[in-house]
C-alpha positions in Angstrom: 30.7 -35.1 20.8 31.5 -38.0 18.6 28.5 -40.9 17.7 30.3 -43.5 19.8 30.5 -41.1 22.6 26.7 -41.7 24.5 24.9 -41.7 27.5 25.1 -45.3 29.6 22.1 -47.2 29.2 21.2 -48.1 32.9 21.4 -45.3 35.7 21.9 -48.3 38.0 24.9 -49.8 36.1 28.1 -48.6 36.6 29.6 -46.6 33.5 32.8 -44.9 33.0 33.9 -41.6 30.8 37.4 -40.5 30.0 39.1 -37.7 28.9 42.2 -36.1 27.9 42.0 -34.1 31.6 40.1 -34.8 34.9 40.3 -31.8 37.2 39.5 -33.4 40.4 39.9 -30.0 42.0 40.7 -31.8 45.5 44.1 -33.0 43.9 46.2 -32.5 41.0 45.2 -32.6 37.5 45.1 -36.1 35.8 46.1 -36.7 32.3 43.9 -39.1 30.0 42.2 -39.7 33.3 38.2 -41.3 33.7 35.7 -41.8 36.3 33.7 -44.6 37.7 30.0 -43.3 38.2 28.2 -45.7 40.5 24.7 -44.5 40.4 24.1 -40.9 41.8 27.9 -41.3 43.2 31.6 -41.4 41.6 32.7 -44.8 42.3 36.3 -44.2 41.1 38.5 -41.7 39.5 41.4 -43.0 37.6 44.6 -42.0 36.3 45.3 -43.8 32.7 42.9 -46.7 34.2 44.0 -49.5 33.1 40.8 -51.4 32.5 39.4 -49.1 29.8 40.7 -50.3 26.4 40.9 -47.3 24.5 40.3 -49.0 21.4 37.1 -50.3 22.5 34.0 -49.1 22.8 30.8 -50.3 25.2 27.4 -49.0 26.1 28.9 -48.2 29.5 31.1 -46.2 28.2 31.7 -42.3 27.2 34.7 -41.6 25.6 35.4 -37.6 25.4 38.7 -38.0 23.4 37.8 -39.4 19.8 38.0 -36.2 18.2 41.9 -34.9 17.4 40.7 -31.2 16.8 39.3 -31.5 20.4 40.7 -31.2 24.1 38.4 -32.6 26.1 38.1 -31.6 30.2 36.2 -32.7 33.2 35.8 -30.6 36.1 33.1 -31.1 39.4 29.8 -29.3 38.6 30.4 -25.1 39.3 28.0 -23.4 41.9 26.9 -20.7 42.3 26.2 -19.2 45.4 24.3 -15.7 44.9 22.0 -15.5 41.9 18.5 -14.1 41.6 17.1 -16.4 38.9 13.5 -14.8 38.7 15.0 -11.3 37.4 16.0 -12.5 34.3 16.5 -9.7 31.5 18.2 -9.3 28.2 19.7 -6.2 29.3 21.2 -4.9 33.2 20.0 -1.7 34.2 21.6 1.1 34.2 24.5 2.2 36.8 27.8 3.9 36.9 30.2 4.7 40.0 29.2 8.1 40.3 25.7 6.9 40.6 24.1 5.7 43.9 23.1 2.1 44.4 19.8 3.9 45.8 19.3 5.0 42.0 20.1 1.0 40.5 17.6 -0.3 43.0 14.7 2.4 42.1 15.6 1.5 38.3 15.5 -2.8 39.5 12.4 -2.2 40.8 10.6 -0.4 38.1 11.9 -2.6 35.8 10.6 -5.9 37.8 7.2 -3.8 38.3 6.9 -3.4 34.5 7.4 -7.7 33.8 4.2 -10.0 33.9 3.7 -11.3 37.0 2.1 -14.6 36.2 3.7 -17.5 37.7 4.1 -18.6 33.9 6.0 -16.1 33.1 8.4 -16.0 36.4 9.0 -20.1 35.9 10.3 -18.4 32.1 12.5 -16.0 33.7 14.0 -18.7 35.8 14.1 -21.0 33.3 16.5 -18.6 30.9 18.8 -17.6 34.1 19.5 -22.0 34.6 20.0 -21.9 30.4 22.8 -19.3 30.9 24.0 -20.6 34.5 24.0 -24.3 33.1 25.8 -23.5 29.6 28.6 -21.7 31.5 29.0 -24.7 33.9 26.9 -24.1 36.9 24.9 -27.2 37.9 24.5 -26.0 41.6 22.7 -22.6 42.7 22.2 -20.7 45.7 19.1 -18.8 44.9 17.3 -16.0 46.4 13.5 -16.2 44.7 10.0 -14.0 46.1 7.9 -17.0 46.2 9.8 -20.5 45.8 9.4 -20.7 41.9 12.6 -21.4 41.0 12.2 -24.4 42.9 9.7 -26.0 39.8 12.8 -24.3 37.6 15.4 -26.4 39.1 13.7 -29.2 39.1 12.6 -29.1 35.4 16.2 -29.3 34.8 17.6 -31.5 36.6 19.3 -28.8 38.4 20.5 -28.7 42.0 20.2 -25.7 44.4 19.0 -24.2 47.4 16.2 -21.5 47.2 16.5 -18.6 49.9 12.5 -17.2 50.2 13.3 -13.4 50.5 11.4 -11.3 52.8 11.3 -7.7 53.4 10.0 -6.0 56.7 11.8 -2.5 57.9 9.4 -2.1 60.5 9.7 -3.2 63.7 7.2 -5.6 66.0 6.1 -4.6 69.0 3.0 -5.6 71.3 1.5 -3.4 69.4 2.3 -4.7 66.1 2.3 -8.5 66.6 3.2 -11.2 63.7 -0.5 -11.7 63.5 -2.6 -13.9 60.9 -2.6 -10.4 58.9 0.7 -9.5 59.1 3.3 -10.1 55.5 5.7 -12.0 58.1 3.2 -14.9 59.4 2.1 -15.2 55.5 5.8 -15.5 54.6 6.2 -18.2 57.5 3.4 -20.3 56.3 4.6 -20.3 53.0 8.2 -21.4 54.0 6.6 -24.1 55.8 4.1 -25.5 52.9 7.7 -25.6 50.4 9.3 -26.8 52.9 6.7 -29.9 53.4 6.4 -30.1 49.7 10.0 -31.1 49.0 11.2 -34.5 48.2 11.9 -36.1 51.6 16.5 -36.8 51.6 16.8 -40.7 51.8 19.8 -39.5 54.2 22.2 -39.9 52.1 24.7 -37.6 50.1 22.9 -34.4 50.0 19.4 -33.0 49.1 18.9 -32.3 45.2 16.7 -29.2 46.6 16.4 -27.1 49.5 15.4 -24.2 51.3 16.7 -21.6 53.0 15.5 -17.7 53.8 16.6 -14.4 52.9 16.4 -11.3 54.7 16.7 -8.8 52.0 18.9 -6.5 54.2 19.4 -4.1 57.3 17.3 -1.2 55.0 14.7 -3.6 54.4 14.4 -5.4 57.5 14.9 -4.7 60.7 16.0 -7.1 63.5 12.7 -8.2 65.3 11.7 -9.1 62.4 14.9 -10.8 61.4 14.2 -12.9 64.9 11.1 -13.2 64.5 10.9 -15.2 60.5 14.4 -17.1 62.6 12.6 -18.7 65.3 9.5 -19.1 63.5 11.1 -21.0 60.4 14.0 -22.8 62.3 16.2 -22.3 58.1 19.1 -24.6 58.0 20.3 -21.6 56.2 20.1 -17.8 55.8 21.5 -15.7 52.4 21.8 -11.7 53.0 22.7 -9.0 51.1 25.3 -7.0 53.3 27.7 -4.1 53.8 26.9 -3.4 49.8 27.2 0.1 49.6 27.9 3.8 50.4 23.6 4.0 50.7 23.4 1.5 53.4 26.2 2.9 55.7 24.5 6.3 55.5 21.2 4.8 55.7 22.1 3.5 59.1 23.9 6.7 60.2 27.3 4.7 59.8 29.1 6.6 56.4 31.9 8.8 57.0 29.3 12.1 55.7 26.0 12.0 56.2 23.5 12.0 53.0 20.3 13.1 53.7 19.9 12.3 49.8 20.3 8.9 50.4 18.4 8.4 52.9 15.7 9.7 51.1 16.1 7.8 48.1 16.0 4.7 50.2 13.2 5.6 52.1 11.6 6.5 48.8 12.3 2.9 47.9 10.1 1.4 50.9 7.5 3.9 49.9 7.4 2.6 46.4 7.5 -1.1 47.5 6.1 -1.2 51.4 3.8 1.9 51.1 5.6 3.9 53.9 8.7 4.6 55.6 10.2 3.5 58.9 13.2 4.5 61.5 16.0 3.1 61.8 16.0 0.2 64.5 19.8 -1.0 63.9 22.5 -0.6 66.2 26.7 -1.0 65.9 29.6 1.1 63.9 28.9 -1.4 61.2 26.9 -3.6 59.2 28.3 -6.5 60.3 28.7 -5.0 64.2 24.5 -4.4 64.0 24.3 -8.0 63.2 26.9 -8.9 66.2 24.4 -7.1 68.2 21.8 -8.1 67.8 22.9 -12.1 68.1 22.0 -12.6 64.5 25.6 -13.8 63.0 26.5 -17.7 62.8 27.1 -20.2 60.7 24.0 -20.6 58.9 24.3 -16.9 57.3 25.7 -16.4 54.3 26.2 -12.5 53.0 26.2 -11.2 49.8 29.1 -8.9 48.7 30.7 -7.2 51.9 31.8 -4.2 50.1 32.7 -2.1 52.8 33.9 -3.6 55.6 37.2 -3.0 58.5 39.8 -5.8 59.5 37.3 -6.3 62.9 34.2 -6.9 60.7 36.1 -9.6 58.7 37.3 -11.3 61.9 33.9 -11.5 63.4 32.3 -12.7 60.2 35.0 -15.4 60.3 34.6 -16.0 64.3 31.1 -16.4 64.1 31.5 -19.0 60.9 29.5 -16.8 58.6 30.2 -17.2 54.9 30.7 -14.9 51.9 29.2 -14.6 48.4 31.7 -12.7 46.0 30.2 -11.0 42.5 32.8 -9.5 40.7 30.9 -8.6 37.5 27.7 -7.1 39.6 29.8 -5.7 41.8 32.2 -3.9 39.4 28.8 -2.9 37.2 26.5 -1.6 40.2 29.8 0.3 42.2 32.7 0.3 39.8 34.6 -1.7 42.4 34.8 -4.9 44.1 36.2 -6.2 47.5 39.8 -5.3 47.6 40.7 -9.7 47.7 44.0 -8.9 49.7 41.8 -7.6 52.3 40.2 -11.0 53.1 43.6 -12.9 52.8 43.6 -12.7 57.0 41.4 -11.3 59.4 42.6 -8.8 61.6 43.9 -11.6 64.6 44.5 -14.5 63.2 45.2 -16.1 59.8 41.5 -17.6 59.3 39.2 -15.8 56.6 35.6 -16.3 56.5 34.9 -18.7 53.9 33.8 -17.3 50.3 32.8 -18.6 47.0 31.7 -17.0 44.1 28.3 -15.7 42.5 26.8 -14.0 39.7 24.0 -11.9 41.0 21.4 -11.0 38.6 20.9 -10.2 34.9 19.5 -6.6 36.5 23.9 -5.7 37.4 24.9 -7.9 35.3 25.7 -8.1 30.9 25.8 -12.6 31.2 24.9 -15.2 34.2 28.9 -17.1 33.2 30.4 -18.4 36.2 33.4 -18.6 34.3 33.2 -14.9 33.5 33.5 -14.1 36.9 36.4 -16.5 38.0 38.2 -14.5 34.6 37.2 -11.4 36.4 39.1 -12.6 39.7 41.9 -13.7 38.0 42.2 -10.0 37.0 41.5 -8.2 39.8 42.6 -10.8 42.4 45.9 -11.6 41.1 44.5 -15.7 41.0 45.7 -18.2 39.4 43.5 -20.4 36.8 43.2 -22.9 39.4 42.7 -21.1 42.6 39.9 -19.6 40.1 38.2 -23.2 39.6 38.4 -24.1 43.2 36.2 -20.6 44.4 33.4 -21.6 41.7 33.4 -25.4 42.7 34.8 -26.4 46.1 34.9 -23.1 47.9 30.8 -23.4 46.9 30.7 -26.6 48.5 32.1 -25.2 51.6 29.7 -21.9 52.1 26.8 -24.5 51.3 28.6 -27.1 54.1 28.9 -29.7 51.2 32.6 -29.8 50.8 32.7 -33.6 51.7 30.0 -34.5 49.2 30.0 -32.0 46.3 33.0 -29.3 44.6 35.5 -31.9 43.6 35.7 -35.2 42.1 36.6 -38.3 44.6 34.8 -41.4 45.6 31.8 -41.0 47.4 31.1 -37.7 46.0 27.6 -36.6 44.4 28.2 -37.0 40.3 27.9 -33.4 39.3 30.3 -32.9 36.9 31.1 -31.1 33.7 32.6 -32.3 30.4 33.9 -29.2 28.5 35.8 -29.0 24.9 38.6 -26.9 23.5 40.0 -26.6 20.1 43.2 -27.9 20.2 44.9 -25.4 18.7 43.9 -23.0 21.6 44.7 -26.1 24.3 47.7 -26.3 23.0 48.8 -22.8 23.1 47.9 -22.7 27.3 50.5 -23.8 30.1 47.7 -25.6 32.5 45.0 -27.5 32.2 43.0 -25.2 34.3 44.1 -22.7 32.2 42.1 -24.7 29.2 38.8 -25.1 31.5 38.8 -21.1 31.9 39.6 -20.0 28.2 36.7 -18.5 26.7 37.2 -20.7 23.5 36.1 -24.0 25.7 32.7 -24.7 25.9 30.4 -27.3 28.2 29.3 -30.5 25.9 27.5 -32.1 28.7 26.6 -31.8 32.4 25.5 -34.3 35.2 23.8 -34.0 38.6 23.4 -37.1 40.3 24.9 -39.1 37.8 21.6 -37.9 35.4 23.2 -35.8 31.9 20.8 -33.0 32.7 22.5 -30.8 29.9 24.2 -31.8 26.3 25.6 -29.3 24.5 26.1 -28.9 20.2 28.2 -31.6 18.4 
């Protein structure tokens, strides 16, 4: 960035930047375009406006376009919607397609159980995922976190996000087995409802800068009573799954097309090595998604993680039911070798709605970089997208699977001011046919970042 290019003095004065693109994302592309940011809020966005005297500089002013080596962009805020901030690590672990996921998650979870467990050191694992998720654009997560930690992250930065507490429970409860004082459930209630006091009460307008939602690991990790049970109890305004993931699961719920006793022992291993026994199966349907349909747990609060393997039905009664999808390319493509097959989900098996679906990154466990922009360049590959059907999955199509497409994903008046200045060298700019096609080049880098108006990130000059 250029001296003369700074931060506006006052957060309650309206300032202005400008740059050689604005990607609204809800409408074409603007050349030399600006914004009007009116506290937490863009006030305008303008084409060319007429009012800013390029040749004139004032403190309410940022001005992206003073550098000639430069191409400057700016883009809505990206967001995430699957990410497990608290397993941070410099390196994934190890997996392969001929290797069960059973295997990966025995290998996550003696990796997680060698870490320090301090709450110091789980606010610095967070803290490194937002440094990666923020320098690649992201300024909106969807988090799934043990305890709420990543909460204290977020806010440290500036960052916005919801944090899904994760719970695991296979077992079922019975009369027998109530949700008593003793049991992990009523624990994992209480502490849902102490974060949830403890946030920041929303002034009702726009949308919260934080808030929380939970996270039933999965159908091996919990079954449905307990699913019902932590619903009703907690009342979430939102619920983030992990479904239909992998070859394990199906056989684990006596759905795969062969039956592996193998698998279903690694996975009971795996509640052995984390619950301290193992339990039966309580699910029923032909499917994932189907046991869900049974048991009356699918609606628009649920959002489900990857949805590897699912049939034409499954996808038209995850869209019928209004439930949304998180789609990780990288993870996907490191834990399985594969990814969802995107012509798959282009219609549903009656009708030309899809379920809606946004992209994530998952975790630095299945995962070589937490890049946003990695993964819309992975989609773009596998997916046949184009550069700015790629930008609309990691901005607006994240607004809509968090039900904030009216106030966050795009850049119009009235929406929240998260938003992203990036740079390009010229001589790469100039070499691409779109601008979009700029914002996903792996040359162009993020300067600065805003939520709420606030710079909450500033890149090298």
């Amino acid at each position: 960035m250029t001296q003369s290019s700074r931060q506006p003095s006052s957060a309650t004065t309206p300032w202005y930047i400008v740059a050689d693109w604005v990607l609204p994302v809800l409408g074409p592309a603007l050349p030399n375009g600006g914004l009007q940011v009116d506290g937490s809020r863009i006030g305008a966005v303008f084409n060319q406006p007429p009012h800013l005297n390029p040749a004139r500089e004032t403190s309410h002013c940022l001005r992206a376009m003073q550098d000639p080596e430069q191409v400057w962009l700016l883009t809505p805020g990206l967001i995430n919607t699957h990410a497990h901030l608290e397993l941070f690590d410099p390196s994934p672990v190890a997996a392969g397609p001929e290797q069960p996921m059973s295997q990966w998650l025995t290998g996550a979870i003696e990796r997680i159980q060698s870490w320090e467990q301090t709450e110091q050191a789980t606010l610095s694992r967070c803290h490194n995922s937002l440094l990666e998720l923020i320098q690649s654009g992201v300024t909106t997560v969807y988090d799934i976190s043990r305890n709420g930690d990543s909460l204290t992250a977020l806010a440290a930065l500036g960052m916005r996000g919801v944090v899904a507490l994760e719970y695991f429970h296979p077992g079922p409860l019975t009369k027998e087995n109530p949700a008593t004082a003793t049991n992990p459930l009523k624990r994992f209630s209480e502490r849902y409802q102490h974060l949830h006091q403890t946030l920041k009460p929303h002034n009702g307008t726009g949308i919260a800068l934080h808030s929380l939602a939970i996270s039933p690991h999965s159908l091996y990790n919990v079954s449905p009573s307990a699913w019902k049970w932590v619903n009703h109890e907690c009342q979430p305004l939102r619920i983030h799954t992990h479904l239909a993931e992998s070859q394990d699961e199906l056989d684990f719920l006596g759905l795969g097309q062969a039956h592996h006793p193998a698998s279903i022992h690694k996975l009971s291993h795996i509640h052995l090595k984390v619950l301290g026994k193992s339990f039966p199966v309580a699910w029923q349907g032909n499917s994932p998604v189907a046991c869900l349909e049974q048991a009356g747990l699918l609606d628009d609060r649920l959002t489900v993680a990857h949805a590897l393997f699912t049939s034409p039905l499954d996808r038209q009664i995850l869209a019928d039911h209004g439930v949304r999808v998180a789609h990780c390319p990288l993870s996907n493509r490191w834990i399985h070798g594969h990814t969802l097959r995107w012509q798959d989900w282009q219609s549903t098996a009656h009708s030309n709605d899809s379920p809606v679906l946004a992209l994530g990154t998952d975790s630095r466990l299945s995962n070589l970089q937490l890049d946003l922009r990695a993964e819309a360049r992975a989609a773009c590959q596998l997916h046949g997208w184009s550069e700015a059907t790629a930008l609309r999955y990691a901005s607006l199509e994240g607004a809509r699977l968090l039900g904030w497409e009216t106030h966050l994903g795009g850049l119009a008046t009235g929406y929240q001011a998260d938003m992203v200045l990036w740079q390009c060298p010229r001589n790469i700019a100039d070499s691409l046919a779109t601008p979009e096609a700029i914002w996903l080049h792996p040359a162009t880098s993020v300067q600065r970042a805003w939520v709420n108006g606030a710079c909450v990130y500033q890149g090298e000059v």
